[in-house]
TIROSE-384449 format. One record per residue (C-alpha): x negated, y negated, z; residue in one letter; residue number from 1; chain. Coordinates in pm, whole numbers. Each point is the difference from the previous one (the first is absolute). Layout:
BEGIN
x, y, z, aa, i, ch
X, Y, Z, A, NUM, A $
...
// end
This chain:
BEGIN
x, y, z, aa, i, ch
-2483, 1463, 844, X, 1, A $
-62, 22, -346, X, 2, A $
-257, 259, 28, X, 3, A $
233, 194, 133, X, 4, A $
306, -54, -213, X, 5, A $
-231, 86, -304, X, 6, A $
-70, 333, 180, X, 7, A $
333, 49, 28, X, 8, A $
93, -3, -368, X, 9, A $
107, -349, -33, X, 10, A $
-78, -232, -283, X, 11, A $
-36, -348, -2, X, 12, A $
112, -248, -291, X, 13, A $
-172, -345, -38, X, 14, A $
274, -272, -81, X, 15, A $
44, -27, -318, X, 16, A $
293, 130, -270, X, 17, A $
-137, 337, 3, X, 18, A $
220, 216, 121, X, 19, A $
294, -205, -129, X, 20, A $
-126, 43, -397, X, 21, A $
-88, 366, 91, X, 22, A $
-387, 3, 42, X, 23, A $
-185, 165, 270, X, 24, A $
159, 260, 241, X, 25, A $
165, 167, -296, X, 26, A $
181, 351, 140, X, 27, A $
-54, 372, -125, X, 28, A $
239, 63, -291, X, 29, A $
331, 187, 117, X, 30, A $
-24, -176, 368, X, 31, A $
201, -188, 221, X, 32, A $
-153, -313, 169, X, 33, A $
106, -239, 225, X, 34, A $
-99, -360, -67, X, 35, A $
15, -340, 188, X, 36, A $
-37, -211, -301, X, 37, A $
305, -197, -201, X, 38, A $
4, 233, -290, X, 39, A $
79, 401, -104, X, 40, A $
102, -57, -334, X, 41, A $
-22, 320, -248, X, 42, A $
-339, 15, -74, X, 43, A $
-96, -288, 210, X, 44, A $
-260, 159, 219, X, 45, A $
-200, 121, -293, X, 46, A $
127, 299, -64, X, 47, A $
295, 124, -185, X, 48, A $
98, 295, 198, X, 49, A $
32, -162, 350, X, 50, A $
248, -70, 245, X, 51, A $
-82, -260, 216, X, 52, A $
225, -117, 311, X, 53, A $
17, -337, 157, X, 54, A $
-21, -42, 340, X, 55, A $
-107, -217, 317, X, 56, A $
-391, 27, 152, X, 57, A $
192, 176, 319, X, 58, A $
142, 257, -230, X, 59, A $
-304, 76, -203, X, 60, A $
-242, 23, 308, X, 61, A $
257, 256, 153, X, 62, A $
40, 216, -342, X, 63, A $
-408, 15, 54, X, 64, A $
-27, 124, 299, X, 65, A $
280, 270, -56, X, 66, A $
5, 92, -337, X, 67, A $
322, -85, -71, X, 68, A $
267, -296, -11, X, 69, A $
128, -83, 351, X, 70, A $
103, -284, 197, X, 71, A $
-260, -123, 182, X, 72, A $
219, -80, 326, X, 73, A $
44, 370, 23, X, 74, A $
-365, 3, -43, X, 75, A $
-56, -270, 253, X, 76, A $
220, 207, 204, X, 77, A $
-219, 336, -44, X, 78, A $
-314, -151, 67, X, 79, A $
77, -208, 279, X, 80, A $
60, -368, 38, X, 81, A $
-161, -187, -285, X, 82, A $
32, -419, 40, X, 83, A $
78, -223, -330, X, 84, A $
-301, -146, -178, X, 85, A $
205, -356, 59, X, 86, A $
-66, -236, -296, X, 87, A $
-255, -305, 73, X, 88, A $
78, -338, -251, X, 89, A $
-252, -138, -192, X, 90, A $
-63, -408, -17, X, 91, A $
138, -163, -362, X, 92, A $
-313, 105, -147, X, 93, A $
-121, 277, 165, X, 94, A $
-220, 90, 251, X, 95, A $
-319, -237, -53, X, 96, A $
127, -113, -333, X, 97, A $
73, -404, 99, X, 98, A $
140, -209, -256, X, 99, A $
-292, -30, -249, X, 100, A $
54, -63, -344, X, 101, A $
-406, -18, -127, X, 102, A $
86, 259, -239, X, 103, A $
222, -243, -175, X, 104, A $
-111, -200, -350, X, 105, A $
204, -264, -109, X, 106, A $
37, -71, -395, X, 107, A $
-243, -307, 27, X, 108, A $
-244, 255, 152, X, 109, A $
-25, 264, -248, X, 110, A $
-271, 91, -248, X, 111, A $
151, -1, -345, X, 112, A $
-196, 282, -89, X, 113, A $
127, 308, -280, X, 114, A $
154, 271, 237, X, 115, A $
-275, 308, -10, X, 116, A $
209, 332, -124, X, 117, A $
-161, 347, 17, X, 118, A $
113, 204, -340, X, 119, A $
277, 155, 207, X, 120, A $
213, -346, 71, X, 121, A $
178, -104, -264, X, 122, A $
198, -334, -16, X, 123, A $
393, 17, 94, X, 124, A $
263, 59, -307, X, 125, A $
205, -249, -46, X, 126, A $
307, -43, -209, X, 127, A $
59, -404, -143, X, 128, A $
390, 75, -10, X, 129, A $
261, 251, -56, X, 130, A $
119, 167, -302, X, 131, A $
256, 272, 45, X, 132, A $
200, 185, -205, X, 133, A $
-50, 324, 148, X, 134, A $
-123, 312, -155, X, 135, A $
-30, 388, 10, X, 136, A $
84, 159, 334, X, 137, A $
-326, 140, 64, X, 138, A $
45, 163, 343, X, 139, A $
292, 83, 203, X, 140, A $
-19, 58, 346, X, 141, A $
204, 84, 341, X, 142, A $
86, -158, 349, X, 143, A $
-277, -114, 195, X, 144, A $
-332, -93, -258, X, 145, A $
-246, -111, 264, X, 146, A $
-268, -263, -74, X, 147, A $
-228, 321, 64, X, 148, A $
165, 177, -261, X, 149, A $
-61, -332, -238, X, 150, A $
-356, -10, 89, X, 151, A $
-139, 244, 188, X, 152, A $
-231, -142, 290, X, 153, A $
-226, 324, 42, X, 154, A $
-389, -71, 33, X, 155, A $
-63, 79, -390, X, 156, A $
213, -246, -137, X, 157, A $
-19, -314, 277, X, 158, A $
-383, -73, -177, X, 159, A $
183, -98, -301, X, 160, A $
253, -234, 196, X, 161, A $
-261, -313, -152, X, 162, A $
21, 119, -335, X, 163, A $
385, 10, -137, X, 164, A $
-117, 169, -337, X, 165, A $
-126, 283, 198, X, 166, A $
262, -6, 256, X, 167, A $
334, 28, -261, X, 168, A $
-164, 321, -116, X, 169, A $
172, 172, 360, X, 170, A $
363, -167, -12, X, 171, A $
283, 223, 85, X, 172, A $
-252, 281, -31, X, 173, A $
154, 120, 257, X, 174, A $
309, 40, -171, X, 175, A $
-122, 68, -338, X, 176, A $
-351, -5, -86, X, 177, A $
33, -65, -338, X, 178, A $
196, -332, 37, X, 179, A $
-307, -237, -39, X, 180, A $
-81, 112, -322, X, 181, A $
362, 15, -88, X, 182, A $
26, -317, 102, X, 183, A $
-309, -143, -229, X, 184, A $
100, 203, -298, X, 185, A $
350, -144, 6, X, 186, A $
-109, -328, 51, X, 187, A $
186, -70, 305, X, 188, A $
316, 90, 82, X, 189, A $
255, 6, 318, X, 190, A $
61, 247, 264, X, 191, A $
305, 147, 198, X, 192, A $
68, 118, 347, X, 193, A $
234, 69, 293, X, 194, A $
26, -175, 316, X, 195, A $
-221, -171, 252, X, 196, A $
-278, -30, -287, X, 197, A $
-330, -90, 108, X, 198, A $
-8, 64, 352, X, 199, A $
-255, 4, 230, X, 200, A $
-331, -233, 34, X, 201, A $
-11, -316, -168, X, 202, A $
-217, 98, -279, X, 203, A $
14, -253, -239, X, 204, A $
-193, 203, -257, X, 205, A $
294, 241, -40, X, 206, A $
147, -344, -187, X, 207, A $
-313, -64, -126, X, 208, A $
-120, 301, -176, X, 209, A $
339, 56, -177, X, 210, A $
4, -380, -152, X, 211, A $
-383, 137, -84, X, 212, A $
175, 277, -203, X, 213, A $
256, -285, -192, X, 214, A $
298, 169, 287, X, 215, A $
250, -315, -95, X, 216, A $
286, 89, 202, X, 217, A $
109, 261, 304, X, 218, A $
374, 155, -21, X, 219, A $
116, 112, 362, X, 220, A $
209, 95, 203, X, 221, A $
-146, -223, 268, X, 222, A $
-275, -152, 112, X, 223, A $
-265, -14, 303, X, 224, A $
-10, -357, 129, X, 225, A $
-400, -59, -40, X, 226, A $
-79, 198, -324, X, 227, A $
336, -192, -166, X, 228, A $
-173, -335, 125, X, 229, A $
-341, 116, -172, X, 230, A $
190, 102, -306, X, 231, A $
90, -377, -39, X, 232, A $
-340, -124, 84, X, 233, A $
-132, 208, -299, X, 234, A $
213, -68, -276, X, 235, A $
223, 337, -2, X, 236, A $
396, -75, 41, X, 237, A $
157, 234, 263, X, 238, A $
358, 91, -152, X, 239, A $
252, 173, 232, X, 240, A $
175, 312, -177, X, 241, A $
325, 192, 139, X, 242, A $
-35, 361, 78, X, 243, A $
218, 99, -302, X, 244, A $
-272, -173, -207, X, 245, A $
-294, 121, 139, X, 246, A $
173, 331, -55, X, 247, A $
105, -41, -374, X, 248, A $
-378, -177, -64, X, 249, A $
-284, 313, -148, X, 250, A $
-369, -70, -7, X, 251, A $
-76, -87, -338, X, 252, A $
353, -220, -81, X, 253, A $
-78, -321, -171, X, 254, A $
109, -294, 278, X, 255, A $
63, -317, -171, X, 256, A $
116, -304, 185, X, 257, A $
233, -177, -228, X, 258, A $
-47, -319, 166, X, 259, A $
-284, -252, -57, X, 260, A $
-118, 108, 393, X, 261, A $
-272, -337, 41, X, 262, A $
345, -232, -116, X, 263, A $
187, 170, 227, X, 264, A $
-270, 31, 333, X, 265, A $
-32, -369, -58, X, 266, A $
375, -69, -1, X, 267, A $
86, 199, 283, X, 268, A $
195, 254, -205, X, 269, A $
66, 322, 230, X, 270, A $
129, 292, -193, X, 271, A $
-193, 128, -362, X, 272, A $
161, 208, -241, X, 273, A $
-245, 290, -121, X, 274, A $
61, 247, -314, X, 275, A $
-152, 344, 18, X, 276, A $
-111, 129, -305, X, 277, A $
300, -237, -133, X, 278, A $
250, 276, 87, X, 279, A $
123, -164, 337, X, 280, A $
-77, -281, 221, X, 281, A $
1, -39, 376, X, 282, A $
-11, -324, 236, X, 283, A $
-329, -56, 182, X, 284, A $
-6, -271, 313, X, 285, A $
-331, -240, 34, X, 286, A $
26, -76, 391, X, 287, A $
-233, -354, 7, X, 288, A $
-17, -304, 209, X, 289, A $
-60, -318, -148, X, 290, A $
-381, 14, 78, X, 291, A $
-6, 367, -138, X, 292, A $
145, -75, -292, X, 293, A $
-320, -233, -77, X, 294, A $
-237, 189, 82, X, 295, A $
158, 264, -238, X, 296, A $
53, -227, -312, X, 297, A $
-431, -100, 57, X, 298, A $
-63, 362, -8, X, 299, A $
-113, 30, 327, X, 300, A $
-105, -158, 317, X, 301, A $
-365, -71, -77, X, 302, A $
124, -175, -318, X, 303, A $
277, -158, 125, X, 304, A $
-243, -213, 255, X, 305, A $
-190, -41, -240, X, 306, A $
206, -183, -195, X, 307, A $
112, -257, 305, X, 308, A $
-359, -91, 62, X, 309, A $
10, -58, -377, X, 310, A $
288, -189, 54, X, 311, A $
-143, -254, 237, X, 312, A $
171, 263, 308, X, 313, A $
-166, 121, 331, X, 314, A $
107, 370, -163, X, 315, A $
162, 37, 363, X, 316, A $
310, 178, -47, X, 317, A $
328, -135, 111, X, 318, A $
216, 210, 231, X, 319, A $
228, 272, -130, X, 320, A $
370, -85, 5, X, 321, A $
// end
């Protein structure tokens, strides 16, 4: 059966992200494609110029065999009667998997040996706490930023994805392509946008790379649920603006948060007031649990484990409330 399917045009993925972060099966530029995978994002398939449709197997299969987008129960209908594949369950594990866990070394087991790094891995930034005040407005931007958009997964940036120095050099490239070196030259900064910011995968380098660049704070509209919780867990505070802010704000306006922001994460304090270019403030809402909150005051996730195990803790993190 393969054999033939090959023959027939089709191509077969192995399981791994690759279709998902846009590598392999990339379309001709100007093309419409139909795709079975969990992703069509702008760009997403590798190309900028695509236009890629999600659909079921059954719909894709019939689109191959005519050319076009149909239903395939008209096309069942057409070429006769054509039975369900049916669905057959796996066992817990798998076929032929059991319940092994040989793989597994406990912490008495391990070698306590310097980890090996190739020149390309670098070790992850980290941030030992947060100090805000805010800074220039160095890149406004609409509805819908995607974590593509952030950082691009395309297969000539994902071999820097181990090395963070390398990897800031493409955030919001997509957007602007001179923001990274903005970014350095101002020494940091914060950026605005629209609604549903950050969407998409859960990339956490597209929180990453911008604390890389000394990004402090995000101003927006809204937030996507994942890339808001990865904002916490590396140190950047994720401010809610109104519309008729995000309207008045202009790329380049000085943003300073009148407030001391690590006083008032710790406290619990909910609304900052913010001067631009001290001409006219706005209000700006920090959204935080409890646990979120700490995390943000250590600067980050990594650090803020790091200090419980300091602190005699398991660095196991305590529900959200």
């Amino acid at each position: 059966w393969t054999a033939e399917m090959m023959a027939a045009g089709v191509n077969f993925s192995e399981a791994t992200c690759g279709a998902c972060i846009g590598i392999g099966h990339v379309p001709a530029s100007d093309s419409v494609s139909l795709r079975t995978f969990n992703r069509n994002f702008e760009g997403r398939s590798g190309i900028e110029d695509d236009s890629v449709f999600l659909c079921s197997p059954e719909v894709a299969t019939a689109a191959a065999i005519t050319g076009e987008i149909v239903d395939p129960r008209d096309l069942a209908d057409d070429l006769g009667d054509l039975e369900a594949p049916g669905l057959e369950m796996g066992t817990k594990y798998g076929p032929g998997m059991g319940e092994s866990d040989s793989d597994i070394i406990s912490p008495d087991e391990a070698i306590d040996d310097g980890l090996v790094k190739g020149p390309n891995i670098g070790d992850v930034p980290l941030k030992d706490d947060i100090d805000v005040d805010g800074g220039e407005a160095l890149l406004k931007m609409e509805d819908n930023i995607t974590t593509d958009h952030i950082i691009p997964a395309t297969a000539d940036i994902l071999k820097f994805r181990s090395n963070i120095e390398k990897l800031s050099e493409f955030t919001l490239s997509r957007v602007d392509d001179t923001f990274a070196q903005r970014a350095l030259d101002a020494d940091g900064g914060v950026l605005v946008a629209g609604e549903n910011y950050g969407q998409g995968s859960s990339r956490e380098h597209a929180a990453l790379c911008p604390m890389y660049l000394g990004i402090e704070a995000v101003f927006a509209q809204s937030f996507a649920r994942i890339h808001k919780a990865n904002l916490f867990n590396f140190g950047i505070v994720p401010l809610a603006i109104d519309a008729e802010t995000y309207e008045k704000i202009e790329q380049g306006d000085d943003l300073a948060i009148v407030d001391d922001v690590p006083a008032g994460v710790a406290s619990g304090q909910e609304e900052f007031t913010v001067s631009v270019n001290g001409e006219w403030e706005f209000t700006a809402d920090l959204d935080a649990s409890e646990r979120e909150r700490d995390i943000l005051a250590a600067g980050g996730k990594l650090s803020w484990v790091k200090q419980q195990h300091a602190d005699g803790g398991s660095g196991a993190a305590p529900a959200d409330d």
